[in-house]
C-alpha positions as CSV (number, residue, x, y, z in Angstrom):
1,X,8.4,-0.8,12.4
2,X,8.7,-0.9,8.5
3,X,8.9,-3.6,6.6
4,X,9.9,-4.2,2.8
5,X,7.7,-6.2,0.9
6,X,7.9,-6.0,-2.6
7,X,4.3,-6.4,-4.5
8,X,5.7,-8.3,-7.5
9,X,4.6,-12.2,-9.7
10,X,1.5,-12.7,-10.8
11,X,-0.3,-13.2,-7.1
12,X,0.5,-9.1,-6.4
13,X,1.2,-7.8,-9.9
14,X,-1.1,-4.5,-10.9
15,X,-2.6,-4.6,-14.2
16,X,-3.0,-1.0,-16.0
17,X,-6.2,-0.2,-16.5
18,X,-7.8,-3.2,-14.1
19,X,-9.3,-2.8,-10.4
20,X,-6.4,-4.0,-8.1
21,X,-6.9,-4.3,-4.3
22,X,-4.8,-6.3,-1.6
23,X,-5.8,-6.5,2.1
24,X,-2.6,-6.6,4.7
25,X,-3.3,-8.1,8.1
26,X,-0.9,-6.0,10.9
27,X,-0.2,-7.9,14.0
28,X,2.2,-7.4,17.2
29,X,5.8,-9.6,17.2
30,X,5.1,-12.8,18.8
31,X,4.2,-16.5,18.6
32,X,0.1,-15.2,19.8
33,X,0.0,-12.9,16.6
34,X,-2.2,-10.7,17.8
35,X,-3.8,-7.8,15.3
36,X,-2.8,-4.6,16.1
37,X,-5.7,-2.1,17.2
38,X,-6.1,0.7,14.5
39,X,-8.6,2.5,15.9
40,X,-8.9,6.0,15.2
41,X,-6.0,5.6,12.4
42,X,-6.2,6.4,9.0
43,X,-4.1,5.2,6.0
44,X,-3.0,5.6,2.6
45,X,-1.1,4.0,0.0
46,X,1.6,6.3,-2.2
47,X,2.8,5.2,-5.4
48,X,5.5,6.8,-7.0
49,X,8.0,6.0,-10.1
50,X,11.1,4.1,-8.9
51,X,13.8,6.4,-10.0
52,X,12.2,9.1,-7.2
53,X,13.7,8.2,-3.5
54,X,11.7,8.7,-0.3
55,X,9.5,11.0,0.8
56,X,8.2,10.9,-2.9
57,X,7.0,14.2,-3.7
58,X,5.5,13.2,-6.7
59,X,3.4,10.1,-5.3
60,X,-0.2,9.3,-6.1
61,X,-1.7,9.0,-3.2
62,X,-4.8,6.6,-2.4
63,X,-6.9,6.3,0.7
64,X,-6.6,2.8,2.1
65,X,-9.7,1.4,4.3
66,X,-8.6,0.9,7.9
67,X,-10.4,-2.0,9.6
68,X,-9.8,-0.8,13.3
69,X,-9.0,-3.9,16.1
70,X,-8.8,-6.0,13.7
71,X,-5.5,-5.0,11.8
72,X,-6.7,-5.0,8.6
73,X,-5.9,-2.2,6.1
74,X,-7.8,-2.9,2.4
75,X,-5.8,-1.2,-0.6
76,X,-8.3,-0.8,-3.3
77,X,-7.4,0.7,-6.6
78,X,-10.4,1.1,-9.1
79,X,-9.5,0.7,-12.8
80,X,-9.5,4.3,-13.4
81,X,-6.7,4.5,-10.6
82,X,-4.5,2.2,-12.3
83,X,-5.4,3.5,-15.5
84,X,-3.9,6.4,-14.2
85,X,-0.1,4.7,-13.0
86,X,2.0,6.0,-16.4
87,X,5.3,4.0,-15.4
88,X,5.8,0.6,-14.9
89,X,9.0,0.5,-12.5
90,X,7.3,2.1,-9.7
91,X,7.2,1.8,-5.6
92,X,5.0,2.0,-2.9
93,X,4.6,2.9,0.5
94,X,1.6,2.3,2.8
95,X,1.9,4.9,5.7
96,X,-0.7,4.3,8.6
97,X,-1.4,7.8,10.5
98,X,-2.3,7.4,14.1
99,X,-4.6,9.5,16.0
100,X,-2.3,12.5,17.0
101,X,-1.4,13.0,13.5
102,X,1.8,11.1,13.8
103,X,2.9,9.0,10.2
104,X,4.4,5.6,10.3
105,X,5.7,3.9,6.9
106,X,4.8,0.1,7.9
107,X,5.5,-1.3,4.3
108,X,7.4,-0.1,1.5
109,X,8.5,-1.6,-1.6
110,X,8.8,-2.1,-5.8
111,X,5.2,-2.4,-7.1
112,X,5.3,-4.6,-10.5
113,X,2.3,-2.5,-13.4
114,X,2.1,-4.6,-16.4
115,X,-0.8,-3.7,-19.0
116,X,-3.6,-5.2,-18.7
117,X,-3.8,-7.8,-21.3
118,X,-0.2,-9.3,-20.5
């Protein structure tokens, strides 16, 4: 299921030209909030300027580490990467691949870029 979840204010804000990572936890509906297992997934996280709507052909695309039964997926962006983000109105998608190939958009949303000395 996909989720919006914008990654704007200063606790999810990318600086231009800074390393930037965030780590999303992924866990079944429920009151036990168990992680979901990723095993054998892969995942990436697309960023793209905001006047472009879905499927974002002209994304960046970054690989996301994928922390198996655990649920975790680490976003890591070095400072060359962000270096790299020319807009500042952008969004995002992180899209978790399973292990028959199959693509699922699990969060999706505006991704605040300020320069890095703001």
């Amino acid at each position: 299921m996909s989720r919006q979840f914008d990654l704007v204010g200063p606790r999810y804000v990318l600086r231009r030209g800074l390393p930037w990572s965030i780590t999303m936890w992924r866990g079944a509906p429920g009151p036990e909030r168990t992680p979901i297992d990723m095993t054998g997934c892969s995942a990436r996280f697309e960023v793209t300027n905001v006047l472009h709507p879905p499927p974002y052909p002209d994304a960046v695309v970054y690989p996301v580490a994928v922390m198996g039964a655990s649920g975790i997926c680490h976003v890591i962006l070095s400072a060359a990467d962000t270096a790299a983000i020319k807009t500042t109105a952008a969004r995002y998608r992180l899209v978790i691949t399973d292990s028959l190939g199959n693509d699922e958009v699990v969060l999706y949303g505006r991704l605040a870029i300020l320069e890095a000395g703001k």
